[in-house]
C-alpha positions as CSV (number, residue, x, y, z in Angstrom):
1,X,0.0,0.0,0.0
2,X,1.9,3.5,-1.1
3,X,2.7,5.8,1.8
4,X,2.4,9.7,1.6
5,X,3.0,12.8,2.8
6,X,1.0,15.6,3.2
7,X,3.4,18.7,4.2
8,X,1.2,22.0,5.1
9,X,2.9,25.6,5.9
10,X,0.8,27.0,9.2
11,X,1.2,30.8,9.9
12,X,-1.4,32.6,12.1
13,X,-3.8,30.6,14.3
14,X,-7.2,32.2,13.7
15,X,-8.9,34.0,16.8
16,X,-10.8,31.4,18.8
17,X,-8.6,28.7,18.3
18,X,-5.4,27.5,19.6
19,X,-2.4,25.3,18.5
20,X,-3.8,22.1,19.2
21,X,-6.5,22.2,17.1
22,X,-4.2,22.7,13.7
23,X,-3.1,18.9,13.9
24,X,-6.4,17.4,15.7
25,X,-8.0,19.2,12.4
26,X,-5.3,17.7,10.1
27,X,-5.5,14.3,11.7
28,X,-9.1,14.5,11.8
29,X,-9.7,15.5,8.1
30,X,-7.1,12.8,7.1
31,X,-8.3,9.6,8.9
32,X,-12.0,10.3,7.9
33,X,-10.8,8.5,4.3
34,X,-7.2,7.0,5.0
35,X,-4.8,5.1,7.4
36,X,-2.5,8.2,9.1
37,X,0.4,6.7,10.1
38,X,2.8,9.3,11.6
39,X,2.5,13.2,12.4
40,X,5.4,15.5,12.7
41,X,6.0,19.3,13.1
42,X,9.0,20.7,11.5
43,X,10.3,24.5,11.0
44,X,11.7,25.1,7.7
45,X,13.4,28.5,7.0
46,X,11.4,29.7,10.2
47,X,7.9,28.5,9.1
48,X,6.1,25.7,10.9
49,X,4.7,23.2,9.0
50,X,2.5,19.9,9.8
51,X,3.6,16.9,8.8
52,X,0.7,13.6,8.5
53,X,1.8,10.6,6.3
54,X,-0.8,8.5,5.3
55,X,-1.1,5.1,3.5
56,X,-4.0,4.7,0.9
57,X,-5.2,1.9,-1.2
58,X,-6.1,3.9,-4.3
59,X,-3.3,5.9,-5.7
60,X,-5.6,8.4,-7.7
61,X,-7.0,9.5,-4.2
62,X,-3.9,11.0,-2.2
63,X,-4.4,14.2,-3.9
64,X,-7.9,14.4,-2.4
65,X,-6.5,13.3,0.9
66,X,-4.2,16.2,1.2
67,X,-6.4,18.7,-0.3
68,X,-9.1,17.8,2.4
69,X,-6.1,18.2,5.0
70,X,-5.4,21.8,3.8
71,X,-9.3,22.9,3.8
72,X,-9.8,21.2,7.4
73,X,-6.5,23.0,8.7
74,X,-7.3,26.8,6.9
75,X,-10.6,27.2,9.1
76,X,-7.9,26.9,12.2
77,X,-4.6,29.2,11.1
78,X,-3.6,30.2,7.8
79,X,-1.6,27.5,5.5
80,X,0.8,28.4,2.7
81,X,0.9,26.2,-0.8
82,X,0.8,22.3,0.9
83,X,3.1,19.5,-0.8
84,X,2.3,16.0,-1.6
85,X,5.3,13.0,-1.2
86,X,5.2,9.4,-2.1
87,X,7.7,7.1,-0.7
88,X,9.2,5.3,-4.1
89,X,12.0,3.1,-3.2
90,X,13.4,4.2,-0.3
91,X,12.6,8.1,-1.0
92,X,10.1,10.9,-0.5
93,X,9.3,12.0,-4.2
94,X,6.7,14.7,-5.0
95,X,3.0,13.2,-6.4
């Protein structure tokens, strides 16, 4: 079964919300249609940004996945452009 991941820039958390509630959205908007199998936070260049990998049975549908993680997360904090991996041998390769 392929593994992805769906990496999502966070800025601002919007007012009413806190921190917690970027990943819980993430994870939640993820798991509702495939197997998340790891969450990270990373800083790149001084930006957070969420990290959920995922496995899915039907290749065609990881784009969906992620794009459902970006809507979920943008009604909690502003996102930047998201990226999609696939692991192909051994390597994280953009989808």
């Amino acid at each position: 079964m392929p593994s992805y991941r769906a990496i999502l820039p966070i800025g601002d958390i919007h007012p009413g919300h806190n921190p917690e509630e970027v990943m819980d959205s993430a994870v939640a908007a993820v798991s509702s249609i495939a197997t998340v199998e790891h969450t990270d936070i990373q800083i790149l260049s001084n930006v957070p940004q969420i990290v959920v990998r995922f496995s899915l049975e039907d290749d065609g549908d990881a784009h969906f996945v992620a794009d459902a993680m970006a809507d979920a997360v943008s009604r909690v904090a502003t996102t930047g452009p998201g990226r999609l991996l696939l692991r192909r041998g051994g390597r994280w390769v953009p989808r």
